[in-house]
C-alpha positions as CSV (number, residue, x, y, z in Angstrom):
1,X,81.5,110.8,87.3
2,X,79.4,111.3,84.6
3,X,77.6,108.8,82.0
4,X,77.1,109.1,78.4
5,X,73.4,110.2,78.8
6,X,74.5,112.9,81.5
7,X,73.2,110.7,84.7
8,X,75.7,110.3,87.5
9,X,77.3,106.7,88.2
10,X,75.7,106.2,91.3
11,X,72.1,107.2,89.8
12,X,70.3,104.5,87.0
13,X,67.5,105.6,85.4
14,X,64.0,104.3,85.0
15,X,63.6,100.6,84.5
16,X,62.1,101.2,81.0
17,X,65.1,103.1,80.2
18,X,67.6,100.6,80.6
19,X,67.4,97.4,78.2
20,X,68.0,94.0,80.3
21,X,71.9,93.4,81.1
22,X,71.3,90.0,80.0
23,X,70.1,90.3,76.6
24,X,73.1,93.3,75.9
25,X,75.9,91.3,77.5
26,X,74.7,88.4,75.2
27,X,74.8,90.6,72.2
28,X,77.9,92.4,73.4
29,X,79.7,89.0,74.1
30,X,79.3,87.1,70.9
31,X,81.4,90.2,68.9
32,X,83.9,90.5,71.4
33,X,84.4,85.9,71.7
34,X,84.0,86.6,67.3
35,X,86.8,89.4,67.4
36,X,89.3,86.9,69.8
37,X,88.7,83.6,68.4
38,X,89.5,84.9,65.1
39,X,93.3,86.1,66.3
40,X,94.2,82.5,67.2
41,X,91.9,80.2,64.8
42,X,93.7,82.2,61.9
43,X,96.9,81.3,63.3
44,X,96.6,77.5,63.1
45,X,94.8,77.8,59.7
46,X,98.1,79.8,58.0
47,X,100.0,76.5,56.7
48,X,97.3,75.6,55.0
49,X,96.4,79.3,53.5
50,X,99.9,79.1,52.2
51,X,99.5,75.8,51.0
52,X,96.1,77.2,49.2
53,X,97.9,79.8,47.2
54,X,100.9,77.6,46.6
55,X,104.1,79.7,45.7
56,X,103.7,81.6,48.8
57,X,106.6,82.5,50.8
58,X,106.4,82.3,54.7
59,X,107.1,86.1,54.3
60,X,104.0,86.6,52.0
61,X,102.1,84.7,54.4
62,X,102.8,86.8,57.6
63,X,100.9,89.6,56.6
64,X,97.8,87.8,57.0
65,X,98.4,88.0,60.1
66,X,101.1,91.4,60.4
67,X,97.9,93.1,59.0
68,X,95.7,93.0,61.0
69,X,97.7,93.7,64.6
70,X,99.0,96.7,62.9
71,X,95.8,98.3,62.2
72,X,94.1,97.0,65.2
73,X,96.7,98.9,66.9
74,X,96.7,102.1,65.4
75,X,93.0,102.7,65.1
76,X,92.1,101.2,68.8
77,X,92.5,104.9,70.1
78,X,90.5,106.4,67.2
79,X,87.7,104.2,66.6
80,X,86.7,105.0,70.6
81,X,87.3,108.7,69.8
82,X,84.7,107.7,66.8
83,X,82.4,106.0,69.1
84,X,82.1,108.5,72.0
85,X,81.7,111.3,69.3
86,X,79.1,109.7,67.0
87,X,77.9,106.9,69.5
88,X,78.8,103.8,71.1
89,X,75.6,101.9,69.5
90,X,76.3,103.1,66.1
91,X,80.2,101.6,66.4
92,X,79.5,99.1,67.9
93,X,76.9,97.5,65.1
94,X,79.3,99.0,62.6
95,X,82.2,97.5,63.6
96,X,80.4,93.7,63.4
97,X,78.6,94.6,59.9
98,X,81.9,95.7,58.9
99,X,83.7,92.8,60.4
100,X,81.2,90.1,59.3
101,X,81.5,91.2,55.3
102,X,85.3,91.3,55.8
103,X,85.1,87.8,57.1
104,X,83.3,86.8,54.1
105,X,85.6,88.7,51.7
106,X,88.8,87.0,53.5
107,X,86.9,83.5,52.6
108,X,86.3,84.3,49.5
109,X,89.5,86.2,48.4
110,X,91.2,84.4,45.2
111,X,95.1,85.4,46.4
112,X,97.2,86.2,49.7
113,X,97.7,90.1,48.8
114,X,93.0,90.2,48.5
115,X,93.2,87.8,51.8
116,X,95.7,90.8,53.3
117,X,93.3,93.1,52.0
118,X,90.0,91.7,53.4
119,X,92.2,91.1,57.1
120,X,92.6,95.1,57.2
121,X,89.0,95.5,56.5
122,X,89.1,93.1,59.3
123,X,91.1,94.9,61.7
124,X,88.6,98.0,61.6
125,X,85.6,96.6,62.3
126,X,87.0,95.2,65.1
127,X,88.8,98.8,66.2
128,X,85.2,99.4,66.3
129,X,83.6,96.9,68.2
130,X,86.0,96.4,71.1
131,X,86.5,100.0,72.6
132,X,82.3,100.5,72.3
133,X,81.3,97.5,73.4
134,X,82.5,98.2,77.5
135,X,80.7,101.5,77.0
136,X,77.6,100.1,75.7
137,X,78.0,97.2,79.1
138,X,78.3,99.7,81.3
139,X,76.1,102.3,80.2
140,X,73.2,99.3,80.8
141,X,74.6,97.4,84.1
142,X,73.3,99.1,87.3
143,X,76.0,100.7,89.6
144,X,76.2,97.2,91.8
145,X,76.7,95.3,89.0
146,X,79.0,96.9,86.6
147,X,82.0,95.5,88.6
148,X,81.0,91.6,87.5
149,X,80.0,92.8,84.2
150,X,83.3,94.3,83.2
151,X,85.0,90.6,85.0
152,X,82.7,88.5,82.6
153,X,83.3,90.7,79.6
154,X,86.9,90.0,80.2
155,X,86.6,86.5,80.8
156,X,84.9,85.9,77.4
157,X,88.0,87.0,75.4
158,X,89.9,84.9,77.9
159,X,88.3,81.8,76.6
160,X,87.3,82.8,73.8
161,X,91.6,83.0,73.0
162,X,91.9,79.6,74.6
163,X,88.8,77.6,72.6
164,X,90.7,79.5,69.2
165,X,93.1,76.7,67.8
166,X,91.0,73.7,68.6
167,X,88.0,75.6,67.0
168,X,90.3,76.4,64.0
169,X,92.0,73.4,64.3
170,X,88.9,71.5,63.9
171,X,87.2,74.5,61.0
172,X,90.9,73.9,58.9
173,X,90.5,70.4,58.5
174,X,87.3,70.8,56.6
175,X,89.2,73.8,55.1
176,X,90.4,77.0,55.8
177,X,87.9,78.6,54.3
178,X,85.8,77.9,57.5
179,X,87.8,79.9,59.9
180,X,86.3,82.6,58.3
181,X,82.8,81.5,57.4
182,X,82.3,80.9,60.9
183,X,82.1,84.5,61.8
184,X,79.2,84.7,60.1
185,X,76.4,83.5,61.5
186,X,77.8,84.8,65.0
187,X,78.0,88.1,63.2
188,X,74.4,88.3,61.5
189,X,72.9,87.1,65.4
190,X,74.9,89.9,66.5
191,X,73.6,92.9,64.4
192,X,70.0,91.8,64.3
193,X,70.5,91.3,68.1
194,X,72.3,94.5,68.7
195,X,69.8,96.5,66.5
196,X,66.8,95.4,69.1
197,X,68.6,96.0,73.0
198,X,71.5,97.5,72.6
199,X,71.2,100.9,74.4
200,X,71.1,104.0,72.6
201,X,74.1,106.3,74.5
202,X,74.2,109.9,73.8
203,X,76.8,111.2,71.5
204,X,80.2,113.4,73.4
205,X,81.4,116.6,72.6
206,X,85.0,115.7,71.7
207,X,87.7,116.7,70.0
208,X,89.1,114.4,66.5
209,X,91.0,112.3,67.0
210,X,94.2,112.0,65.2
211,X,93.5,110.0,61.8
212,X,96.2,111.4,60.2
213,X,98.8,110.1,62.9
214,X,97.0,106.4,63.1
215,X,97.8,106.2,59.5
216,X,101.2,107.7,59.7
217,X,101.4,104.8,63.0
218,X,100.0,102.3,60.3
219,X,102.9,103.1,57.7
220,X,105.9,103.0,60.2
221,X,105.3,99.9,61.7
222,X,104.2,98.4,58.2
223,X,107.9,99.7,56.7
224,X,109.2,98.2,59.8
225,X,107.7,94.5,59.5
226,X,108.2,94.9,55.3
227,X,111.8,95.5,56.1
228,X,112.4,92.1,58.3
229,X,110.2,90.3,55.8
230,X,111.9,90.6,53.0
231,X,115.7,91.6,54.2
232,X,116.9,87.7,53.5
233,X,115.7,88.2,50.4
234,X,116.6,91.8,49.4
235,X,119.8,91.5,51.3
236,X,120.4,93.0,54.6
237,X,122.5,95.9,53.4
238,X,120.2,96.7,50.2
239,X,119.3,99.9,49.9
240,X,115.4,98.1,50.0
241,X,115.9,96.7,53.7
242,X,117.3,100.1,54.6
243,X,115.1,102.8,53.3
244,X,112.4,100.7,55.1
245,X,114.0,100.4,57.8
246,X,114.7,104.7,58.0
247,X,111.7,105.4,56.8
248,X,109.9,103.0,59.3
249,X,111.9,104.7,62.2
250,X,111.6,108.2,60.9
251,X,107.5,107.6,60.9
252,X,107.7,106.9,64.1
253,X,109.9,109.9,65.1
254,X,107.2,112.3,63.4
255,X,104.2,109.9,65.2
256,X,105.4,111.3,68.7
257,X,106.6,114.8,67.7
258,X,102.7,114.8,66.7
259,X,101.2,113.0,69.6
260,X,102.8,115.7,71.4
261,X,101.1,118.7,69.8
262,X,97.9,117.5,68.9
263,X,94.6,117.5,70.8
264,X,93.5,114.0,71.0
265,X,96.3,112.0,69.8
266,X,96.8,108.3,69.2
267,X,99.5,108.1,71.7
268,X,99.0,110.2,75.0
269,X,102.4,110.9,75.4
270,X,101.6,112.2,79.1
271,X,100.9,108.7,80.2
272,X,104.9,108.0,80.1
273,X,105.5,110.3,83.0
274,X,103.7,108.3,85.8
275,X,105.4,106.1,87.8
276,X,105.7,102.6,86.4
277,X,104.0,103.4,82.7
278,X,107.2,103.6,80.5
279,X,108.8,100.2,81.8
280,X,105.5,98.6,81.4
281,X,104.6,99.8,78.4
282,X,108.4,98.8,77.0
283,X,108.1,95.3,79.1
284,X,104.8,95.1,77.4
285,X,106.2,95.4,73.5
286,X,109.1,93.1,74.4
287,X,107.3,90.0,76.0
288,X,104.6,90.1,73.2
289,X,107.8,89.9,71.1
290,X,108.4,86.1,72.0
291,X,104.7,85.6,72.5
292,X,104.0,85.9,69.0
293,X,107.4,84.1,67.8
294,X,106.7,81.0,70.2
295,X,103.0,80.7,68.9
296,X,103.7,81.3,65.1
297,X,106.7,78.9,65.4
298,X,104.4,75.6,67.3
299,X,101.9,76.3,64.8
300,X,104.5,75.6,62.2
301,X,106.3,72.8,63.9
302,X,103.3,71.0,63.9
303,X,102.3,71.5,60.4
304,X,105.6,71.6,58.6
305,X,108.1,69.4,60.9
306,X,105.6,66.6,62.1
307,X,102.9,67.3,59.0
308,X,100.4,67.2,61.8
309,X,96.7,68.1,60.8
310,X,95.5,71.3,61.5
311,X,92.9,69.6,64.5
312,X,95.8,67.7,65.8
313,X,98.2,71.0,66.2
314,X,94.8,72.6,67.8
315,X,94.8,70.0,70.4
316,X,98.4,70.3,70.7
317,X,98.4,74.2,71.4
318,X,95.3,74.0,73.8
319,X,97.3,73.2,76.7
320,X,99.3,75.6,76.9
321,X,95.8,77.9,76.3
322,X,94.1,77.0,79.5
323,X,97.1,77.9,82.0
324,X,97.2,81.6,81.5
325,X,93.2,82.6,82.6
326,X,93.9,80.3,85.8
327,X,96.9,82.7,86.6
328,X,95.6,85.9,85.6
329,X,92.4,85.1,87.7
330,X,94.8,84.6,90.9
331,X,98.1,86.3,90.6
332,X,96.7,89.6,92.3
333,X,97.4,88.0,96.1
334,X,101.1,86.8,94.5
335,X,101.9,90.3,93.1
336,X,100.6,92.3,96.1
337,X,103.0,90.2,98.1
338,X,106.4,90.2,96.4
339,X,105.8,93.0,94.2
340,X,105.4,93.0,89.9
341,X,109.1,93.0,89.1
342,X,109.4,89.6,91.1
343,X,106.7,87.7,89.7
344,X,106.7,89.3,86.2
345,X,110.7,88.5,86.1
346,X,109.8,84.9,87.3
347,X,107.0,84.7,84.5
348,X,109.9,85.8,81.8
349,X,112.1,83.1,83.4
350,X,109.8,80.6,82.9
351,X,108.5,81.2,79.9
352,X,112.3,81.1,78.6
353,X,112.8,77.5,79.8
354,X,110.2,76.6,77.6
355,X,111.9,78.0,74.3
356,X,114.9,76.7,76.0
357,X,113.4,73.4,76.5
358,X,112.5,73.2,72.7
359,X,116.0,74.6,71.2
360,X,117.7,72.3,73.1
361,X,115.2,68.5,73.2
362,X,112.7,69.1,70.6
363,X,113.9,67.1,67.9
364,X,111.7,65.4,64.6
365,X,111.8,62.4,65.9
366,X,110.9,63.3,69.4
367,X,107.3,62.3,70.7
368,X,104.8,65.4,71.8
369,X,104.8,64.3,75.7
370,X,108.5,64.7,76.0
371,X,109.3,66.4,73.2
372,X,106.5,69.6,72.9
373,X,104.3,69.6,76.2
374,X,106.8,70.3,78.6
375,X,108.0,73.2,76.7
376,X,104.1,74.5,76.3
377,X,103.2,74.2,79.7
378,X,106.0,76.1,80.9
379,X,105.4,79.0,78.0
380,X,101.7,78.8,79.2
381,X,102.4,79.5,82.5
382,X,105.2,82.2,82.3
383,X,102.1,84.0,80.1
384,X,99.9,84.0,82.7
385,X,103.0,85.2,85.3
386,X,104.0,87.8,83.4
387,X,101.2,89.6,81.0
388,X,98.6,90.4,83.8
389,X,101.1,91.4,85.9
390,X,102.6,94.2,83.6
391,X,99.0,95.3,82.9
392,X,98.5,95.7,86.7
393,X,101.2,97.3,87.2
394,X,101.2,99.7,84.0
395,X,97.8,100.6,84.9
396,X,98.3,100.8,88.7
397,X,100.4,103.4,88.5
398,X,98.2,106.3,86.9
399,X,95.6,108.1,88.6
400,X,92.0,106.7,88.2
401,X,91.0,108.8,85.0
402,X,93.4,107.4,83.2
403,X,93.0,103.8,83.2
404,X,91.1,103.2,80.5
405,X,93.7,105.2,78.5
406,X,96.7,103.6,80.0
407,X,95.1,100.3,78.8
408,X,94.4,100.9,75.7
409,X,98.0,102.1,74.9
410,X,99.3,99.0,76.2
411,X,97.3,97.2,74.2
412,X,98.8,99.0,71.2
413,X,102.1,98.4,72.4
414,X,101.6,94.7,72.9
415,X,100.2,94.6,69.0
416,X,103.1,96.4,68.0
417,X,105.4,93.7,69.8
418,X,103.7,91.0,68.2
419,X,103.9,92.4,64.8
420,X,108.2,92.5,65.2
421,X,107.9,89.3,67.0
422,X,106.0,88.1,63.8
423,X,108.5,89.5,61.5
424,X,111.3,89.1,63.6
425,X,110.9,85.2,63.4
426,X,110.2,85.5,59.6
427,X,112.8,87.3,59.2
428,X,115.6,84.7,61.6
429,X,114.3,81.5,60.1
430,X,114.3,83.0,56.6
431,X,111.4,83.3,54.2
432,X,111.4,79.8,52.6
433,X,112.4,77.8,55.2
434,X,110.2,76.8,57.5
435,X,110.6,72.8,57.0
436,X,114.1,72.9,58.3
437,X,114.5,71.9,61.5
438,X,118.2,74.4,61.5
439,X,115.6,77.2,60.9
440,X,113.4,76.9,63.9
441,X,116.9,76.7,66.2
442,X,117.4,80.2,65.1
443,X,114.1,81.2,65.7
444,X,114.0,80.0,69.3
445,X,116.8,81.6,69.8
446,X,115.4,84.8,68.8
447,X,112.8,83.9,70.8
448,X,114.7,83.3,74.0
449,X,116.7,86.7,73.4
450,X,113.7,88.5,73.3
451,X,112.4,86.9,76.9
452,X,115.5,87.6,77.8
453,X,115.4,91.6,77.4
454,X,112.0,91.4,78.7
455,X,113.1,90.5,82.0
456,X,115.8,92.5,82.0
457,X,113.1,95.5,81.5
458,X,110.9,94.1,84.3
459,X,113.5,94.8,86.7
460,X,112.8,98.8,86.0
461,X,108.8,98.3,87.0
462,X,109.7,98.6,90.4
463,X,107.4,98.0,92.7
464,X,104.3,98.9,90.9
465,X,101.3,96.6,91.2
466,X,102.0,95.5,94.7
467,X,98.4,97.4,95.8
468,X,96.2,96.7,92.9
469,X,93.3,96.4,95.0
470,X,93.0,100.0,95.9
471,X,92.6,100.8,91.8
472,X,90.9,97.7,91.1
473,X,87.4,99.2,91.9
474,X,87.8,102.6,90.0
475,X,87.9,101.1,87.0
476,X,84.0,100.6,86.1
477,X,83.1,103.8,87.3
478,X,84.5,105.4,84.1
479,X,82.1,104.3,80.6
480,X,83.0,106.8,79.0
481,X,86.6,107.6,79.3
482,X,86.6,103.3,78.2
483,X,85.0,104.0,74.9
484,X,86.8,107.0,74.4
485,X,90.2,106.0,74.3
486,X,90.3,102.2,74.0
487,X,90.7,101.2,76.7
488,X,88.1,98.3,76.7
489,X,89.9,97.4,74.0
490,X,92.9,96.9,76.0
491,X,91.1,95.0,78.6
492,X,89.8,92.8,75.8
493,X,93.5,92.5,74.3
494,X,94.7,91.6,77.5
495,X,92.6,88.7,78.3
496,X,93.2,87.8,74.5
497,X,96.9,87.5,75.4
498,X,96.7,86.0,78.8
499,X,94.7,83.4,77.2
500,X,96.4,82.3,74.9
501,X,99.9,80.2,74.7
């Protein structure tokens, strides 16, 4: 297998060639920690954002967050096309410049539609930091090493997800502002950094990749989420909620027809034919589903419910965080015995007595210990039972070439799930009511349906996954198919997911 540069795997160039691993993981690691800690620090810090820019409806106030998973997702793919064409180093320091001034814009913005607007801005640079960033690791790691660089370039998103809401927790209650602000200074070390070590990789001779489809991608889903959003208040037969809704559906439609014809699309549509891939991928969007529902709706609990501080729902939340990396780092030995369907059904299972545990004994007046913290332990741990294992097996399943790819459209899939599991909940517990305690009942169960089909689903994995460690070790001997399609970005996405609860 060939590297960027045109050496083999198994031959590293000349010391002076090769900048120290150290110094580029350092660099590479603070934009992939900024990229993850900012998923889950804006999440505690959105009740007090809509308290900022009062008169905003909890419909409003879900694209600051619906924004920037849909983008994310539908550029992942192009922005490492971008970076293997142009070069990893150039998206790489792009995507933080780009990233950092968006961060700064999203403090600064004077209303929730310029907020939206600076969290797309957002969501680019950070297309274009995670795919490049495995490419630029492994381009500089030395063949025995590459294995334990990928690991601790995955860990770092890991807990950089699970430090997120006390870190925001703590940044909100000096103001919300902060959440932002803070990827500053990690972003400026990070370009000047970057701009010294980081190796320069040799640009690929590959075809476009499909803007035109990300965008048409972008639009559908966006249509989709508008169309929950807003449907209590349009009316769920309006002709509104309903041309969204067809038009939505019909973008997609068009999306595959495309993906199908064109050279380097967004969606590899081949993928879907190995063994495994298609109920992983659909396990995938369904469990991310009630991922995002259960997390949006604790943040809100705590805020709205129990008027908690924004450090004390941190604190609350962090539990639940630190379960799924523990899992994820030791399921493999569980999976290879019983097989991913088991222990990915067993995951769902538990992570639905935790929604059930809330719909049916969290009350007001109930104290956290008995009341919350049952229910986000068990969440935490059905996270960390079921997400690895539906990577491992979607990714087991496809022939070593096409990991990196495979991973990367999981990824997408899981941001497209937690974009409808977003609007989904907005859209159950109605746009204005997020105080009553009726509204969250209906929002859990939502929540609960949606684990509910997603164990249903993992009954179609099959036995996929139940050998992961004969693919395990193929996976860092391909740099540049991982900037190329995304696919570090699903690695990253992954450990973003599996750490956090």
């Amino acid at each position: 297998m060939s590297l960027p540069d045109g050496r083999t795997a198994d031959t590293p160039g000349p010391a002076e060639e090769r900048p120290r691993l150290g110094v580029v993981f350092t660099v590479i690691a603070a934009g992939v920690a900024m990229a993850n800690l900012d998923v889950f620090i804006v999440n505690v810090a959105l009740p007090d954002i809509g308290h900022q820019f009062s008169g905003t409806s909890l419909a409003s106030l879900s694209w600051v967050l619906n924004a920037y998973a849909v983008v994310f997702a539908a550029l992942l793919v192009p922005a490492g096309n971008f970076a293997d064409r142009v070069n990893p180093r150039i998206a790489y320091l792009s995507g933080i410049a780009l990233f950092t001034l968006s961060s700064v814009l999203c403090a600064l913005a004077p209303g929730i539609w310029l907020l939206v607007g600076a969290r797309v801005l957002q969501a680019v640079g950070a297309a274009m930091l995670i795919p490049s960033s495995l490419g630029l690791l492994l381009a500089t790691a030395p063949p025995e090493k590459r294995l334990a660089s990928v690991r601790g370039w995955t860990a770092i998103s890991g807990v950089a997800s699970a430090l997120g809401p006390v870190l925001g927790g703590l940044l909100t209650d000096l103001s919300w502002h902060w959440v932002f602000l803070v990827n500053v200074p990690i972003g400026v070390a990070a370009l000047l950094g970057g701009l010294r070590v980081l190796p320069r990789v040799a640009a690929r001779d590959l075809p476009r990749a499909d803007v035109l489809g990300a965008a048409v991608l972008t639009a559908a889903i966006a249509l989709i989420a508008l169309g929950l959003v807003r449907g209590d208040d349009w009316g769920w037969a309006s002709e509104k909620f309903l041309g969204a809704l067809v038009l939505g559906v019909l973008g997609l439609v068009w999306f595959t027809v495309r993906s199908a014809r064109h050279a380097s699309p967004v969606l590899p549509l081949p993928l879907f034919r190995f063994r495994g891939f298609s109920p992983s991928s659909f396990s995938n969007v369904l469990f991310a589903v009630a991922f995002a529902a259960m997390l949006l709706s604790t943040v809100l609990w705590c805020q709205d419910v129990w008027h908690w501080s924004a450090v004390r729902t941190g604190l609350a939340i962090f539990p639940g965080t630190l379960l799924p990396p523990a899992l994820a780092m030791s399921i493999g030995p569980v999976i290879h015995r019983f097989g991913s369907s088991v222990v990915a059904f067993t995951g769902c299972v538990v992570f639905g007595a935790g929604i059930a545990w809330w719909l049916t004994l969290l009350e007001p007046d109930a104290g956290y210990a008995g009341g919350m913290l049952p229910g986000m332990l068990l969440t935490g741990i059905g996270v960390g039972l079921t997400l690895p294992t539906l990577i491992s097996a979607g990714v087991s399943g496809l022939p070593p070439q096409s990991f990196s790819t495979g991973s990367g459209v999981i990824t997408m899939a899981r941001q497209a799930g937690t974009v409808l599991g977003i609007s989904l909940l907005v859209a159950t517990m109605g746009s204005g009511a997020a105080h009553q305690v009726d509204s969250f009942d209906r929002g859990w169960e939502m929540t609960l349906a949606a684990t509910a089909a997603a164990a249903i689903a993992c009954f179609f994995v099959g036995s996929v996954g139940k050998t992961p460690r004969t693919t395990r070790p193929a996976q860092p001997a391909q740099p540049a198919e991982a900037t190329g399609t995304g696919g570090s970005g699903g690695g990253g996405q992954a450990s973003e997911g599996a750490g956090g609860a």
